[in-house]
C-alpha positions in Angstrom: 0.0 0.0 0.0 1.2 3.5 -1.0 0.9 6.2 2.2 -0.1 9.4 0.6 1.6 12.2 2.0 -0.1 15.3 3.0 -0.1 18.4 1.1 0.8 21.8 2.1 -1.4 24.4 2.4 -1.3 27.1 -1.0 0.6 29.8 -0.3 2.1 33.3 -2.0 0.0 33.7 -5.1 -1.6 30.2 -5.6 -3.8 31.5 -2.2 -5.2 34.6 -4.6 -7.5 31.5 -5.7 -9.3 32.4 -2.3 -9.5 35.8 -2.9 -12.7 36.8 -4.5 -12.2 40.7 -3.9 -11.5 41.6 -7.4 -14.3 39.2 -8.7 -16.8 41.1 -6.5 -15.4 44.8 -7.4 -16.2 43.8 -10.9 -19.2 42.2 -10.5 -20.3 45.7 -8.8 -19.1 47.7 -12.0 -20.8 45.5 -14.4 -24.1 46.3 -12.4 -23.4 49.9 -11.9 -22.4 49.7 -15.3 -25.6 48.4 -17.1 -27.3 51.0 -15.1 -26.0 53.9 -16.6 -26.5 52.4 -19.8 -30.2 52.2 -19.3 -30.8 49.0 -17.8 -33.8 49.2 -15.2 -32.9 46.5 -12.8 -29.8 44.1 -13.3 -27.6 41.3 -11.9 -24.4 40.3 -11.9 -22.2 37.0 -11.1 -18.9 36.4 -11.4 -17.9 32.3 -11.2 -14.2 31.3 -10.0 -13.7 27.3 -11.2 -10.4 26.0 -10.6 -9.6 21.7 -11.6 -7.0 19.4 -11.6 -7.4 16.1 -11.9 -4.7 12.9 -12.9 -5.6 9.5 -14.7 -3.5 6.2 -14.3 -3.8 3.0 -15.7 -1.3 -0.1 -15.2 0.4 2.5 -12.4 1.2 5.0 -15.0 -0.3 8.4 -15.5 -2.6 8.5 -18.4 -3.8 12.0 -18.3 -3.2 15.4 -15.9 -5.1 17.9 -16.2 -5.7 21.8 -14.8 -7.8 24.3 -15.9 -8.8 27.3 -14.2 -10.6 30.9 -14.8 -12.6 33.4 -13.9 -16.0 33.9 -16.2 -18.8 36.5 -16.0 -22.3 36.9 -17.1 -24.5 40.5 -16.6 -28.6 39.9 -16.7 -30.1 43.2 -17.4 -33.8 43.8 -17.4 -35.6 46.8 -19.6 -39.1 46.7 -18.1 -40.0 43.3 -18.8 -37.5 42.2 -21.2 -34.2 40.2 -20.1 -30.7 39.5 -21.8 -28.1 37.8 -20.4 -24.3 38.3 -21.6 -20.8 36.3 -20.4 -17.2 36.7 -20.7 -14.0 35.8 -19.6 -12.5 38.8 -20.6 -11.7 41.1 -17.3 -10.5 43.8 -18.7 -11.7 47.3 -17.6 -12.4 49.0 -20.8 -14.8 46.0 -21.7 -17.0 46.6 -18.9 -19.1 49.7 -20.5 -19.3 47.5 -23.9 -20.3 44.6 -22.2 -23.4 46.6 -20.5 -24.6 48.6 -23.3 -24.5 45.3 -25.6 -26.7 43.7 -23.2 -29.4 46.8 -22.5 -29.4 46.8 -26.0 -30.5 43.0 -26.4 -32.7 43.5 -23.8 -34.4 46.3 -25.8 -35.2 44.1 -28.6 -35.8 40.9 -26.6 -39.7 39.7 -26.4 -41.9 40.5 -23.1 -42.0 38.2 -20.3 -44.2 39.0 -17.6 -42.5 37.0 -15.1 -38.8 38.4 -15.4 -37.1 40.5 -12.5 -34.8 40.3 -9.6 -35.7 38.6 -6.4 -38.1 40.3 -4.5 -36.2 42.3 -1.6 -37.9 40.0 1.7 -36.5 37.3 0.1 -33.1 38.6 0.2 -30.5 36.4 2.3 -29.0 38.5 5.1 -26.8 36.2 7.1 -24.5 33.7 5.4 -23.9 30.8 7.6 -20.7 29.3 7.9 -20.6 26.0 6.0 -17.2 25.1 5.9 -17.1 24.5 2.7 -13.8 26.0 1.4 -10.4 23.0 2.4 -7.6 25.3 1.6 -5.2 22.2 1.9 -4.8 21.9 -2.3 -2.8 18.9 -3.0 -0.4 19.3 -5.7 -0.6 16.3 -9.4 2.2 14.2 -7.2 -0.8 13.9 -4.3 -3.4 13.1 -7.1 -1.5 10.6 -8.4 -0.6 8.7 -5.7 -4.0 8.8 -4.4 -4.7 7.3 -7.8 -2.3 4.3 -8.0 -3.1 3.4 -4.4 -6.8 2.8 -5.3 -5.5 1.1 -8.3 -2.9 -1.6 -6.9 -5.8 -2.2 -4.2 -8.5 -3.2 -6.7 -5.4 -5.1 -8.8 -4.6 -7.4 -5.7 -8.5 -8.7 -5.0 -8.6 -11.8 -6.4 -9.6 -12.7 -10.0 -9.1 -8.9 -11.0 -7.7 -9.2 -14.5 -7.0 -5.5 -15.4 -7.7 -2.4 -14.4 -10.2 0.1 -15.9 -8.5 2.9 -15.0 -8.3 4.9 -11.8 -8.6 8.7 -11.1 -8.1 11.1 -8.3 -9.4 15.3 -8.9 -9.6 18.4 -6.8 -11.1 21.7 -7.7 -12.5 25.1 -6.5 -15.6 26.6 -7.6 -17.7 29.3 -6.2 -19.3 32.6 -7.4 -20.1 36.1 -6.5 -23.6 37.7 -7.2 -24.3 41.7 -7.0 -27.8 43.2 -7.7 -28.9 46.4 -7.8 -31.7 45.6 -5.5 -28.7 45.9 -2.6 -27.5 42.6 -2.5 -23.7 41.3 -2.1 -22.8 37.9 -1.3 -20.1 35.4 -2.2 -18.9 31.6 -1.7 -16.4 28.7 -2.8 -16.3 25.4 -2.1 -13.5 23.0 -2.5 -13.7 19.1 -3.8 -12.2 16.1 -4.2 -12.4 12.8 -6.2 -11.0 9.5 -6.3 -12.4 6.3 -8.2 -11.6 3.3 -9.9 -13.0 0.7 -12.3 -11.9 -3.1 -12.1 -12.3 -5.6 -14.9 -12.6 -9.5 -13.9 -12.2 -11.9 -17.1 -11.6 -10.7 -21.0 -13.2 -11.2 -24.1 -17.3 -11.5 -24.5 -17.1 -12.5 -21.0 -15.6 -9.5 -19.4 -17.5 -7.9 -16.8 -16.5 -4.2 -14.9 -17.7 -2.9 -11.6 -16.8 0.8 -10.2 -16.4 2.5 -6.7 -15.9 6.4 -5.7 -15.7 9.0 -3.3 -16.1 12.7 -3.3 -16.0 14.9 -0.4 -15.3 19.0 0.0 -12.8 17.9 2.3 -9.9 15.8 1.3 -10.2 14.6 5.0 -13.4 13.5 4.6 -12.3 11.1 1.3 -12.6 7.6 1.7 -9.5 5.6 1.6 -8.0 5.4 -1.8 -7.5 1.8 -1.0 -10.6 1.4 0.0 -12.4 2.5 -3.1 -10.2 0.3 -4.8 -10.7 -2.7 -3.3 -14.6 -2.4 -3.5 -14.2 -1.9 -6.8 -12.5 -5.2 -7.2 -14.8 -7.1 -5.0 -18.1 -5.7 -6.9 -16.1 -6.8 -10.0 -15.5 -10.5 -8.9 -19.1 -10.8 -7.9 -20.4 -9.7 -11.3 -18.3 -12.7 -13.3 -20.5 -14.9 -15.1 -24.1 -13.3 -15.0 -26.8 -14.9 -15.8 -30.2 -14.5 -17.8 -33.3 -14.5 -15.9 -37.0 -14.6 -17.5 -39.7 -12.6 -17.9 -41.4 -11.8 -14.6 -42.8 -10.0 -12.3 -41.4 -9.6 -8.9 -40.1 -7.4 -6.3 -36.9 -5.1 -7.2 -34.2 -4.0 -4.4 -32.1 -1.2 -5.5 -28.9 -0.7 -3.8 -28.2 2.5 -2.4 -25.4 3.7 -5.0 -28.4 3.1 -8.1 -31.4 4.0 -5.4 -30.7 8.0 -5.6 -31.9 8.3 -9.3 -36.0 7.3 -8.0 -35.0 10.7 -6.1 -33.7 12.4 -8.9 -36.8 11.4 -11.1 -39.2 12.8 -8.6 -36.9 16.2 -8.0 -36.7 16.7 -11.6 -40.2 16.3 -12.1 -41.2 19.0 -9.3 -39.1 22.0 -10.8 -41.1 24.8 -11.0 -39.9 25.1 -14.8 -41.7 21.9 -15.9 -44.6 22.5 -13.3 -45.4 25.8 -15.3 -44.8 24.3 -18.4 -47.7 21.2 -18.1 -44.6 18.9 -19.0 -44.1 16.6 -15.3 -45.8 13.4 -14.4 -46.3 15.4 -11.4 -48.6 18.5 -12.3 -51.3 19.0 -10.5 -50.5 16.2 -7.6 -48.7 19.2 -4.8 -50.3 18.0 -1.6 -51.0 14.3 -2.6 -49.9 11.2 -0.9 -47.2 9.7 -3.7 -45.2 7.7 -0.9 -45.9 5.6 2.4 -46.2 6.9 5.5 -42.7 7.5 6.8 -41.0 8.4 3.9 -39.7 12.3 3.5 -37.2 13.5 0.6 -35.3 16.4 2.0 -33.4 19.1 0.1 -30.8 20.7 2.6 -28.5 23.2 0.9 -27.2 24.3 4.5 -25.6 20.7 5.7 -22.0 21.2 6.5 -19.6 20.4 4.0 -22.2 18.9 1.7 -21.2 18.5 -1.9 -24.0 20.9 -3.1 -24.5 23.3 0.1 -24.4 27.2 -0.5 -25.6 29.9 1.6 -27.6 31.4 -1.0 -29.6 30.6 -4.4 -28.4 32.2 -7.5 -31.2 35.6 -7.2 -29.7 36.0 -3.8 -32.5 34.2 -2.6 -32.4 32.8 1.1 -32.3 29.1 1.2 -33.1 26.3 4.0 -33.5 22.6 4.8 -37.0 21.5 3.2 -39.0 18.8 2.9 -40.0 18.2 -0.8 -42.3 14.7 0.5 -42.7 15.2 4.1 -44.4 11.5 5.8 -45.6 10.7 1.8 -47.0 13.9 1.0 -45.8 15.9 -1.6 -45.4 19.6 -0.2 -43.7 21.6 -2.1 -41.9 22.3 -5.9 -38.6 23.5 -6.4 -38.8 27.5 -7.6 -37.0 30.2 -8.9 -38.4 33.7 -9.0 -40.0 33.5 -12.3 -41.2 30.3 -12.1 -42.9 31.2 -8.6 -44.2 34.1 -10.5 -45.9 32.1 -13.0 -47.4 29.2 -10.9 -48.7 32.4 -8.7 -46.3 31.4 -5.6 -42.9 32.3 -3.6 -39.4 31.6 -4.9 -38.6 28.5 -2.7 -34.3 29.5 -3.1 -33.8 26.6 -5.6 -32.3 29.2 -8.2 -29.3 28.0 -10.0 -27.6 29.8 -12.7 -24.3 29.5 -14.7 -23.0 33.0 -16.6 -24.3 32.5 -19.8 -28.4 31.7 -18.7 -31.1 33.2 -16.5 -32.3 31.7 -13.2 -33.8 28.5 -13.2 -34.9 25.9 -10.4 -32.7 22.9 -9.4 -31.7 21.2 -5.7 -29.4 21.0 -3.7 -27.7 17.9 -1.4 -30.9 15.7 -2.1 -31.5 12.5 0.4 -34.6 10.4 0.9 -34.5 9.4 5.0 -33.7 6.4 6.5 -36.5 3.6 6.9 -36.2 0.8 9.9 -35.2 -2.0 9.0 -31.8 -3.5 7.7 -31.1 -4.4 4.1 -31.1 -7.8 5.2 -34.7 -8.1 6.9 -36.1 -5.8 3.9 -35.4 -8.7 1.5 -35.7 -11.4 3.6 -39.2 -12.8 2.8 -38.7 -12.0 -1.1 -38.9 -15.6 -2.6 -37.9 -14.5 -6.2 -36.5 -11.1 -7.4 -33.4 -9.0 -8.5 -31.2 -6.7 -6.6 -30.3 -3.7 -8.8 -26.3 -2.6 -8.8 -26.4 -0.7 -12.0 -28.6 1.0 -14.3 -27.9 1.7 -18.0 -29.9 4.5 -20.0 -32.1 7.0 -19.8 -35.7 5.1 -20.2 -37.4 7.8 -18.3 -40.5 9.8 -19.7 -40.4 13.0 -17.2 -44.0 14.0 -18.5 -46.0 10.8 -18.0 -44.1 9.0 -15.5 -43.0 6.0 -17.5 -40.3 4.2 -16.4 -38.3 1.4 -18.4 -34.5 1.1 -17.5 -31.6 -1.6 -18.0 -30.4 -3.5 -15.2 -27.8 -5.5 -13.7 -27.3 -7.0 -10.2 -28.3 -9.9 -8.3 -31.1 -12.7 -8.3 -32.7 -13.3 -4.8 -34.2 -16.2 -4.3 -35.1 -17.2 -0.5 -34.3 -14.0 0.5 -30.3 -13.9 -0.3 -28.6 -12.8 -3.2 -27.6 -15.8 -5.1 -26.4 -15.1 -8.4 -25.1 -12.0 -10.9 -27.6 -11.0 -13.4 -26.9 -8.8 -16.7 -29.0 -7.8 -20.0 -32.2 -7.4 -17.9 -34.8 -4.4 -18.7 -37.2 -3.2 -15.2 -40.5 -1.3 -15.7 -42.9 0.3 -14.6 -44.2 3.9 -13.6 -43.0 5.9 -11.2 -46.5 7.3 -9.7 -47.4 3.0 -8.7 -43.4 2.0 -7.7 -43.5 5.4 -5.3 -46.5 4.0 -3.8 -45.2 0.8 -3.5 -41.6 2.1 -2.1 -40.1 1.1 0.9 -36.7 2.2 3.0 -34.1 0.0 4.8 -32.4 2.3 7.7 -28.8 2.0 5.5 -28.4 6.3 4.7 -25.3 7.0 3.8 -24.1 10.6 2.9 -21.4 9.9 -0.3 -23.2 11.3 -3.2 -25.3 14.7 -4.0 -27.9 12.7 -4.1 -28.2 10.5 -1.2 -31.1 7.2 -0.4 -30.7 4.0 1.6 -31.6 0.5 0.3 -34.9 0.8 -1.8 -37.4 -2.2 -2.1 -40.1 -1.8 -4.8 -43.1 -4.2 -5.2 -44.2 -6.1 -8.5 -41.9 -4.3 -11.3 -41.9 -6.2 -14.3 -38.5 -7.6 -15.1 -38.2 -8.6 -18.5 -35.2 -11.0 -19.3 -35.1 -14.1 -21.9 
C-alpha cells in the first residue's frame, strides 16, 4: 500500500485562488455599469472554477489535467424584457461594452411577464458558515498517488484481470452575485475525487464494476485503497451473469443506483416543468405519492455537503426543506419566475451558470432512513433481483414512464444468489413510489443521497 503524503497548504499567489475581492469589485461595476447604460434593474455574477485532476492505468499516468478561470455573465432587465451576456475577458475597458451590448439586447428581446430580480424579503442576510472552502490543495504528485493506491488495491483482489483505470481530482468553484436591488454575497467550495474501475475476465465475458468517493474535504475522502478494493470485489461478484425470464417480482435497488428514483421525482417537481404542463407530477402538490414515513429532503445548508451554499443564485435565502414530508408531496422547487408564473414564492432553488437566467434545481438531495436493515427488507422476497447498476435514460419526465436496463443480483429465498446482466425493469413511477419502501442504511457519499430501496411487483423482462 502507497501512504499518501499530505499536502501543504497554498501559499504566495496560488492563495489569490481564495481571494474573491476583485471578482466582486467587478461584478459591482458591471451592475453599476448596465445601469447607466439604461438598464432598469440588473444582476451580476462572477464564477471562479479552478480543476486538476490525474488518470492512471497499469500504475502510470494517463492524463493530468488543470484548468482554471474566472467567467462573468450581466442579466439586465428593460421593463419586462431580459438579456443575459458572459465573458471571460476582465479587462476594464470592456465593462461599458459589455453593459450597453446587453441593455441593447434586452431592448429588442420579447416581453416576459415573469422576469425580474428577487423580490427584496426574500433577500438572504446572514451567510452561515458551512465550511465548505479546504484550503489544503494537494499538488498532481498527491493526485496521483492517491490514484495508484486505489489502483494496486482493486489489482490485488482476487480474480481482478486488469484495471479500468483509476482517477483522483480536486477543484474550487464558487461565485459572487451583485444586484442592484442591494445585495452582495459570495462563496467557494472545495472538492475532491477518487475512483476506480476493475475488470474480472476478458473477451465476451468480461465484466467491470466501479467504486468512488467525493468529499469538499480531502479529510473527509474515503480511503484510496478502500475505493479500490470495493471496486475489485463488486467486479468478482459480477463474473458470469446470468439470464433471468420474464417476470414479475419485487426489485431492491442498492443504495449507489437507489438515488436516481430521487432524482426522477426532483426533476419532475421543478417549478420550470410544473409551469410548463410537462411533469408526471402536475397538479398532484399536496398528494400522498409515498408511504407513510418516507420524506425526501433538500438541505442546501448541511456542512460540508457536496451541493451546500448559503444562498440561491437571485440572492434568494435558502433552507433545509421537505419536498415529501411523511408521503406527501409539499412543495416544488422555484426560482423567481417560475414562482411568479405558478402564482407562488421563490422557494431559493435558483441556480444559474454565466451564460443563462435563473432557473430551479436542488441541492444535497437525500430520501430518509426507513427501519429495517437491508437484510430483513429482502428477507421474505422468494424470487426477485437486486439492482447494482442502471444503463440508460428510459425515463418519460412527462407521463411517469419508467423502463430502465439493469444489472445485479437474483434473490431467491431472501439472499442474493447469483449475478444478473441484460435485464430491462418497468414500470411507472407514480405506482413503484406507492409501492416504495426504506431500509435504515443512509449514507451521505453522493449529491444525491437514499438508503436501500425495495419496490413491489416491477416487471422484469429478461429471456
Amino acid at each position: 500500500m502507497t501512504t499518501s503524503r499530505t499536502p501543504s497548504p497554498v501559499s504566495g499567489a496560488a492563495s489569490d485562488l481564495f481571494d474573491q475581492s476583485g471578482l466582486q469589485t467587478l461584478a459591482e461595476r458591471l451592475v453599476a455599469a448596465a445601469r447607466r447604460a439604461g438598464a432598469d434593474a440588473a444582476d451580476a455574477i462572477a464564477v471562479r472554477h479552478v480543476s486538476q485532476s490525474v488518470e492512471v492505468r497499469d500504475g502510470r499516468v494517463e492524463e493530468a489535467e488543470r484548468a482554471e478561470g474566472d467567467d462573468v455573465g450581466l442579466r439586465v432587465l428593460v421593463g419586462q424584457r431580459q438579456a443575459v451576456v458572459s465573458t471571460n475577458d476582465m479587462s476594464a475597458d470592456l465593462i461599458e461594452q459589455l453593459a450597453e451590448r446587453a441593455v441593447a439586447m434586452a431592448r429588442v428581446a420579447p416581453d416576459d411577464a415573469y422576469v425580474g430580480l428577487a423580490d427584496p424579503a426574500l433577500l438572504a442576510r446572514d451567510f452561515p458558515d458551512l465550511d465548505l472552502l479546504d484550503h489544503v490543495v494537494p499538488s498532481a504528485a498527491d493526485l496521483e498517488r492517491r490514484a495508484v493506491e486505489a489502483e494496486a488495491a482493486a489489482l490485488a483482489v482476487k480474480g481482478v484481470t486488469k484495471s479500468g483505470g483509476a482517477s483522483a481530482s480536486s477543484g474550487i468553484r464558487g461565485m459572487v452575485l451583485v444586484t442592484s436591488s442591494g445585495f452582495e454575497g459570495a462563496f467557494l467550495r472545495s472538492s475532491h475525487g477518487v475512483s476506480m474501475t476493475a475488470i474480472v475476465g476478458d473477451g465476451t465475458s468480461m465484466e467491470r464494476d466501479y467504486d468512488y468517493s467525493s468529499a469538499v474535504h480531502a479529510a473527509d475522502l474515503e480511503d484510496p485503497a478502500k475505493v479500490g478494493r470495493t471496486a475489485g470485489e463488486r467486479a468478482v461478484a459480477r463474473a458470469n451473469p446470468r439470464k433471468v425470464a420474464t417476470c414479475k417480482a419485487p426489485v431492491v435497488f442498492d443504495p449507489r443506483v437507489a438515488g436516481s428514483l430521487v432524482s426522477h421525482l426532483i426533476n419532475a417537481a421543478k417549478g420550470s416543468a410544473i409551469a410548463r404542463k410537462t411533469s408526471f407530477l402536475n397538479g398532484r402538490l399536496g398528494e400522498r405519492l409515498f408511504n407513510h414515513g418516507v420524506s425526501i429532503i433538500d438541505d442546501p445548508l448541511r456542512r460540508r455537503g457536496l451541493h451546500s451554499q448559503p444562498f440561491d443564485a437571485e440572492g434568494v435565502v435558502v433552507q433545509r426543506r421537505a419536498i415529501v414530508d411523511d408521503g406527501v408531496l409539499t412543495s416544488w422547487l422555484l426560482d423567481c419566475a417560475t414562482a411568479r408564473e405558478l402564482g407562488l414564492t421563490s422557494t431559493g432553488h435558483a441556480h444559474r451558470g454565466v451564460s443563462s437566467s435563473p432557473s430551479p434545481g436542488p441541492y444535497n438531495l437525500h430520501l430518509a432512513a426507513g427501519e429495517l436493515s437491508p437484510e430483513a427488507l429482502i428477507a421474505d422476497i422468494k424470487q426477485g433481483f437486486y439492482v447494482t447498476d442502471l444503463i440508460g435514460v428510459g425515463v418519460n419526465p412527462v407521463t411517469g414512464d419508467y423502463s430502465r436496463g439493469a444489472a445485479g443480483f437474483w434473490i431467491e429465498n431472501g439472499e442474493r444468489c447469483y449475478p444478473v446482466s441484460e435485464v430491462t425493469i418497468a414500470g411507472h413511477l407514480l405506482e413503484m413510489y406507492k409501492q416504495l419502501t426504506p431500509a435504515s442504511d443512509l449514507t451521505f457519499r453522493y449529491g444525491t443521497n437514499a438508503p436501500t430501496l425495495r419496490i413491489e411487483g416491477m416487471t422484469i423482462a429478461g429471456r
